[in-house]
Structure formats: structure tokens, C-alpha cells
C-alpha positions as CSV (number, residue, x, y, z in Angstrom):
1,X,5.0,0.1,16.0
2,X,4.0,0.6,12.6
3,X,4.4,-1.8,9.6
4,X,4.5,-0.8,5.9
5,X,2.3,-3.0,3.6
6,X,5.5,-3.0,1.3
7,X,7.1,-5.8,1.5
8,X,9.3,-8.9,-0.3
9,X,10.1,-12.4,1.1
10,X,11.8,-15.6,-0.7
11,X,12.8,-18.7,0.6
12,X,14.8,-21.7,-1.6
13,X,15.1,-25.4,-1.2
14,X,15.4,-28.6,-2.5
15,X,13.1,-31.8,-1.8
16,X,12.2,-34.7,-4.0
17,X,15.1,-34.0,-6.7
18,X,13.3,-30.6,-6.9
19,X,14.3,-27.1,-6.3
20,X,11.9,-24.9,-5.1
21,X,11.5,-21.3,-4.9
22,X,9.0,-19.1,-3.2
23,X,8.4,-15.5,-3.7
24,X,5.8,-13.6,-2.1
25,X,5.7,-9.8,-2.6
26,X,3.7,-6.7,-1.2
27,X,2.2,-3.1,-2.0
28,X,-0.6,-1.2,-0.8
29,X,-4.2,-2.0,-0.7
30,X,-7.6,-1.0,0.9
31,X,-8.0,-5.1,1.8
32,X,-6.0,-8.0,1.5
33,X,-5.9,-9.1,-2.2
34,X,-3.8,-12.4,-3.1
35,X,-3.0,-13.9,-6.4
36,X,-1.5,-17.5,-6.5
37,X,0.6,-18.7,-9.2
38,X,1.7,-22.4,-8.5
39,X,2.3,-25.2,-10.5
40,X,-0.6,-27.6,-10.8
41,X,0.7,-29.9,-8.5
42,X,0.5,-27.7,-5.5
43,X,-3.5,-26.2,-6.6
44,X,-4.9,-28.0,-4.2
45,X,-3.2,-26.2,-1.8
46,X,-4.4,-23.3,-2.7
47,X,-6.8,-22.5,0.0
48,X,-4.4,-22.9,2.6
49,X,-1.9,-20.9,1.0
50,X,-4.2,-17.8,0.7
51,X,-5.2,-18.7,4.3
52,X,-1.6,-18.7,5.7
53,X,-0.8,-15.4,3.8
54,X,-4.0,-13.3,4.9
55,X,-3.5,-14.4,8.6
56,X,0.3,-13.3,8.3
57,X,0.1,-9.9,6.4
58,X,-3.5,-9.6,6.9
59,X,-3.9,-6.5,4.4
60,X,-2.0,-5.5,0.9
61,X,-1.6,-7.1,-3.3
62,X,0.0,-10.1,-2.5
63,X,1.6,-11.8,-5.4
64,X,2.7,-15.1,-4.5
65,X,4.9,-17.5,-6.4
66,X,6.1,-20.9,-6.9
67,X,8.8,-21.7,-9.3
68,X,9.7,-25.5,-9.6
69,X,13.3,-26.7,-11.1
70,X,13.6,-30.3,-11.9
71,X,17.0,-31.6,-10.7
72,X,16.5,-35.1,-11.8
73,X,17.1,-37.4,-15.2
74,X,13.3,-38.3,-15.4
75,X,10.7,-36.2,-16.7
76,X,6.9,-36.2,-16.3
77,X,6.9,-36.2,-20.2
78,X,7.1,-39.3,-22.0
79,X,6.9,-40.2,-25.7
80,X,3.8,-42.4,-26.5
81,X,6.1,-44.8,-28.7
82,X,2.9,-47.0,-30.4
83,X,1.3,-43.6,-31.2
84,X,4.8,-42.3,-32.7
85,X,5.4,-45.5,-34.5
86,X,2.0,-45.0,-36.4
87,X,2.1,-41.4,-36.8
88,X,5.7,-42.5,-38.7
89,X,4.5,-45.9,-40.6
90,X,1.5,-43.7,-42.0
91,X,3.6,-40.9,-43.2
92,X,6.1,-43.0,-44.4
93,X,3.1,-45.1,-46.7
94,X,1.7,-41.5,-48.1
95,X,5.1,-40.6,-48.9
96,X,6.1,-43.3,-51.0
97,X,2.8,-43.5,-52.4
98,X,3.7,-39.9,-53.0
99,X,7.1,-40.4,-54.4
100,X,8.7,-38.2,-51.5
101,X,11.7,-39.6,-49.4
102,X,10.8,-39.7,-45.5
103,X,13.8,-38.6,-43.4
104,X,14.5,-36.9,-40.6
105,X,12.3,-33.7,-40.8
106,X,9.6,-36.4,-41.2
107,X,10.2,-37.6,-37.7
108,X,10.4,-34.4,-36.4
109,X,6.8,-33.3,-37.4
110,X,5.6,-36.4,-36.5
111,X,6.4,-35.2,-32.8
112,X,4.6,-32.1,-32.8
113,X,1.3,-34.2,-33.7
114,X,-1.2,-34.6,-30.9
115,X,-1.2,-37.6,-27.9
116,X,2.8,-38.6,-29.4
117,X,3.9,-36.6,-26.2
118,X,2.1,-37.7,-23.4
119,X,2.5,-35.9,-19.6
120,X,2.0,-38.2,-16.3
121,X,0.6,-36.3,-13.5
122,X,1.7,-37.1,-10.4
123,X,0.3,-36.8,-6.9
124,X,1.4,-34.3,-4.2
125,X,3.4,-36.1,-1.4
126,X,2.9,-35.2,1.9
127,X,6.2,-35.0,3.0
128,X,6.8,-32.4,0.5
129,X,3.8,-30.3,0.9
130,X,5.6,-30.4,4.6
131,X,8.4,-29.2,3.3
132,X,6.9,-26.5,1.2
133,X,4.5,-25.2,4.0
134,X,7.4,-24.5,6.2
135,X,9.2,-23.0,3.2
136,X,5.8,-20.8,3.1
137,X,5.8,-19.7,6.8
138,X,9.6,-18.7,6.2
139,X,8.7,-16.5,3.0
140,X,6.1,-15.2,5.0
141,X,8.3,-14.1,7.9
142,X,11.1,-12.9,5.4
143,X,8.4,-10.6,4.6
144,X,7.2,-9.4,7.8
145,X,10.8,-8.3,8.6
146,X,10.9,-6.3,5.6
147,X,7.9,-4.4,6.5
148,X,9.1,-3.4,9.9
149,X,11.8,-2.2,8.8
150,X,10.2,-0.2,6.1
151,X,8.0,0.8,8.7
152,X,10.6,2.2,10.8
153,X,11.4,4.8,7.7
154,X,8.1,5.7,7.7
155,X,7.5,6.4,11.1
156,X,10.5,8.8,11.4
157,X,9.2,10.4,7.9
158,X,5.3,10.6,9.2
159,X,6.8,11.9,12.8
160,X,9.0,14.8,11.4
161,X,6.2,15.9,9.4
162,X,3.7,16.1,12.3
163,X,6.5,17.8,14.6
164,X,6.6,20.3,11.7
165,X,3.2,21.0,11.9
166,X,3.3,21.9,15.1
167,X,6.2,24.2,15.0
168,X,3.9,25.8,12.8
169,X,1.3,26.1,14.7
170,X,3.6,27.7,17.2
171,X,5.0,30.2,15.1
172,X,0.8,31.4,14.8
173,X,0.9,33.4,18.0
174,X,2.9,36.1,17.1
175,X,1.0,37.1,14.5
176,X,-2.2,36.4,15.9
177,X,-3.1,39.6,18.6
178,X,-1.6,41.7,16.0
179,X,-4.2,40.1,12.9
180,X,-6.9,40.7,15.6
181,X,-5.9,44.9,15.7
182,X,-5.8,44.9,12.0
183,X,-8.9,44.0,11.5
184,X,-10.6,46.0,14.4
185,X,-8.9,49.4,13.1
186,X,-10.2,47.8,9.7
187,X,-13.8,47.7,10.6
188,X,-13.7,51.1,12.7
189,X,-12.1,52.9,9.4
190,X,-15.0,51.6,7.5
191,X,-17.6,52.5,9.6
192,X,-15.9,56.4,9.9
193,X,-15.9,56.6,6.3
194,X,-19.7,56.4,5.9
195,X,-19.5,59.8,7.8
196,X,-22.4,58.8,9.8
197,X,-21.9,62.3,11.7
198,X,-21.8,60.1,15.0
199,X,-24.7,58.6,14.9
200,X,-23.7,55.2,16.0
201,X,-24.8,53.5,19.0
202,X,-21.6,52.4,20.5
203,X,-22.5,49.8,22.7
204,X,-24.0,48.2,19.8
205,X,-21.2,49.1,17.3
206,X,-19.2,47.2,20.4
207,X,-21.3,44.1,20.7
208,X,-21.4,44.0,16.7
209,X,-17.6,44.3,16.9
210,X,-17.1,41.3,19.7
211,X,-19.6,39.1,18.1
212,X,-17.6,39.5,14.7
213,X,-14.3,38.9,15.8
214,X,-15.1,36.0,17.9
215,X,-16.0,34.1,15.0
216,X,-12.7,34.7,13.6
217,X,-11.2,33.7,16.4
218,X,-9.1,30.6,16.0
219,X,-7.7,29.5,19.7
220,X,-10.3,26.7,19.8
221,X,-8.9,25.4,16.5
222,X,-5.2,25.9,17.7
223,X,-5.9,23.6,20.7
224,X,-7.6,21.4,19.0
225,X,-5.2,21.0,16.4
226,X,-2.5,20.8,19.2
227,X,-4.2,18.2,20.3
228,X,-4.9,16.2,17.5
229,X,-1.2,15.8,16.5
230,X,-0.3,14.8,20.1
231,X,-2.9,11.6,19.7
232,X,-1.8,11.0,16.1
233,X,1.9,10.5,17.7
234,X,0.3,8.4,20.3
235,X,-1.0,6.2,18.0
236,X,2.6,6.1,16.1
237,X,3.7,4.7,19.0
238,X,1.1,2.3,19.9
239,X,1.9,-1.4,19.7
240,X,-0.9,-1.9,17.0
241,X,-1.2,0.9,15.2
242,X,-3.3,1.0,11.8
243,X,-2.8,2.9,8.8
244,X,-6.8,3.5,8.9
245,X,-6.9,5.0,12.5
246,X,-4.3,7.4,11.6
247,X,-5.8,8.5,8.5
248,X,-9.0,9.0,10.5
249,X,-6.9,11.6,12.5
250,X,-5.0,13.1,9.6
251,X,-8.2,14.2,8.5
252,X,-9.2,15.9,11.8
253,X,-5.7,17.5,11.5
254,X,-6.8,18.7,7.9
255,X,-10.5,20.1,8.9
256,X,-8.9,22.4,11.4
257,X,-6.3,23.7,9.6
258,X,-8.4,24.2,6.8
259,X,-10.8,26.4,9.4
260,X,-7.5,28.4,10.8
261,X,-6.9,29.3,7.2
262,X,-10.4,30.1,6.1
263,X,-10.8,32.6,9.7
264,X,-6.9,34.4,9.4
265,X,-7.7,36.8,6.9
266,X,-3.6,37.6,7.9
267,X,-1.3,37.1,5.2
268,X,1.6,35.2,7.5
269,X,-1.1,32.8,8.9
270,X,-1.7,31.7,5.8
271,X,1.4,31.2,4.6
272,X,2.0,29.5,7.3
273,X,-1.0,27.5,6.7
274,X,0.1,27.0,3.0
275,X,2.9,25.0,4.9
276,X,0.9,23.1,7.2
277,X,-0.9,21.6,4.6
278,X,2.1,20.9,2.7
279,X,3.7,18.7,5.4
280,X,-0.1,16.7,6.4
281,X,-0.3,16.0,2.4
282,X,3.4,14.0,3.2
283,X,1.9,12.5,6.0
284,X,-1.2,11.2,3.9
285,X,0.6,9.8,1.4
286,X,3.1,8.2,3.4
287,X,-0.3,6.6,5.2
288,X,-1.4,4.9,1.8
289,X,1.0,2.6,2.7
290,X,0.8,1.6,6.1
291,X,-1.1,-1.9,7.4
């Protein structure tokens, strides 16, 4: 089973005349890499939080969120009424001294001036932080689903694409005895037209001839290839399968088709080829985004 490291998980609820909502969202990454916005209530929480989320989804950008809507009548703002009181009595002195009437605009800057609006802090209750931690775990789970499912899609994406590679690698045969007479009658019209008046040593010539075209021969490739997208759909299947493991193997996948194309010298191999690398470049991007 695979997981995608996309992923998007909410949960909402309502404690302490409070409604709460948590958001927690997912892309790819090389590690896990969180960022926390939370009111400044909950900042002392923060450790935990980032503790809960790399044990669930272990690797990805996490952005997490908490978004806090008061329900009730009181606020944590209050109005400092001495300070207010002489904010106003002092303006109100300058502006007769001043000859300007003092009405309601007055009052109104008088607000915006420093320590008039003051803000309580309050403490975390436990009970809530309760709340909200199981609210977390439920986000967090929210998100897990998701990525199994996106998972699924990629599987079936990554799995096509490795079945076309080898139905590729079958359709290499046909063309392969026939790419291995092209070039012998190749090298044996070059070596006529020297008109060497038959002075070639034909065992030699022969040996020279074996020696040549076993190193463009390409059935240890082909099985190795063959096998190498047999273990990558292994490892699809297995019940912890990583996105690193199978990248490990793309790669192998890559080197030898990379060597089947550099040894053809046979036009359909390579196109075929062409297409072989086509679908693995699918497959490794589709890998980018698996946990």
C-alpha cells in the first residue's frame, strides 16, 4: 500500500463559548517540515502539536492551523476607563485653552492612543486543550484517509506505466536477431571494401567479430530490466512501501535502459526506447509525491 504525501484534513468544534477550527494540509517534501500557526493561547502547545503531526504523517510541508471564533458577549479586550478619562480631561483642557470645541471625533482619537485598550490574557484550560488534542488526532486522521486514497490513484497511474515498460521491452525481440545480422553484414561489407585481396585471417576476423558483437549484446540488460520492474511492483504492493525505495529502483530501471539504447544501434529499439523512457519519467514524477 502506498500513501501520497498530499493530503488535507479539518476538524470543527465548539468548547468554552469558542469555535474552533483546525486545518492541517500536505505536499511533498524530502523530510517532514511543519509550520504552526495558533493563536497565542495554544503556543505552548506547540511542541506537542509538531510531535503529534510528525509521528502521524511522518514526511511532507505540513501547514497546520488554528482558527478561533469567539461565540460569547465578553471579550479579552477591555477599555482602561481611568486611562481614557485622562486621555479625554487633557484633551478637552488643550482644546479650550485652544479655543476648539471637543466632540465626538475627540473621543474617538482618544481611543486609538496607547494603554486606553487594554487585552487580558488568559490561561489555557485543560479541559480544552483536551478537547482540542482530540480535535488534532481527528484532523490528523481526516488526513491520513485522504492520502490513501490519493495513493490508490497513484498506484494504478505508477503500475500502468511500469506494465508499459515492459510491453516494451517485449516488443524488443523481434527486432533484436535481425539488428544483430545488420550489423554483421555491416562489418563484413566494410572489411571487403578495403580490397584487402584476401588477406584476412579468418579466425581472427571471427573472434574480432564475436568479441564485437558481444558487447552490443543486450539480453543481460533485457533480464535485468525484466527484473527490476517485477521488484518495483513488489514493492507497490508491499504493506510499507516508501517513495525513496522505489525511486532507488526507478533508477536501476533508468541505467539499463539507458545501456539498451546506447548498445541498439537499430532504429526500432530505439524508438522503442524513446518510449520506455517516456513512461519511467511518469513513473518518477508521480514518485515525488509518495511518503
Amino acid at each position: 500500500m502506498i500513501k501520497s504525501m498530499t493530503g488535507f484534513g479539518k476538524a470543527e468544534f465548539e468548547v468554552n463559548n469558542k469555535k474552533i477550527t483546525i486545518e492541517i494540509k500536505s505536499l511533498n517534501s524530502k523530510q517532514i517540515d511543519i509550520n504552526t500557526r495558533t493563536p497565542a493561547l495554544y503556543r505552548e502547545k506547540d511542541i506537542i502539536i509538531r510531535k503529534m503531526i510528525s509521528e502521524k504523517l511522518v514526511r511532507g510541508k505540513v501547514d497546520f492551523n488554528i482558527y478561533v471564533e469567539n461565540l460569547g458577549e465578553e471579550s479579552n479586550s477591555k477599555i482602561n476607563e481611568p486611562i481614557l478619562k485622562g486621555y479625554f480631561n487633557h484633551l478637552k483642557q488643550i482644546s479650550t485653552e485652544l479655543g476648539v470645541e471637543t466632540d465626538f471625533h475627540a473621543l474617538h482619537t482618544v481611543l486609538r492612543l496607547p494603554d486606553v485598550v487594554k487585552t487580558e490574557y488568559e490561561t489555557l484550560d485543560e479541559q480544552e486543550w483536551e478537547t482540542i488534542r482530540k480535535n488534532i488526532y481527528k484532523a490528523l486522521e481526516d488526513i491520513d484517509s485522504f492520502r490513501i486514497q490519493e495513493g490508490a490513484a497513484l498506484l494504478n497511474d505508477i503500475s500502468g506505466n511500469i506494465s508499459n515498460i515492459q510491453s516494451l521491452l517485449a516488443q524488443v525481440e523481434p527486432f533484436e536477431q535481425q539488428r544483430m545480422e545488420t550489423i554483421k553484414n555491416r562489418l563484413t561489407d566494410s572489411l571487403e571494401s578495403l580490397k584487402l585481396n584476401g588477406n584476412v585471417d579468418e579466425n581472427r576476423f571471427e573472434q574480432e567479430l564475436i568479441f564485437y558483437l558481444e558487447k552490443l549484446d543486450i539480453n543481460e540488460e533485457k533480464v535485468r530490466l525484466a527484473n527490476h520492474c517485477s521488484y518495483f511492483k513488489e514493492t507497490l504492493e508491499e504493506e510499507l512501501s516508501t517513495g525513496k525505495k522505489l525511486g532507488f529502483i526507478s533508477q536501476e530501471i533508468g541505467r539499463e535502459i539507458n545501456t539498451i539504447g546506447s548498445k541498439a544501434n537499430e532504429k526500432n529499439i530505439q524508438r522503442i526506447v524513446v518510449q520506455m523512457k517516456d513512461h519511467l519519467e511518469r513513473v518518477k514524477e508521480q514518485l515525488l509525491n509518495i511518503l
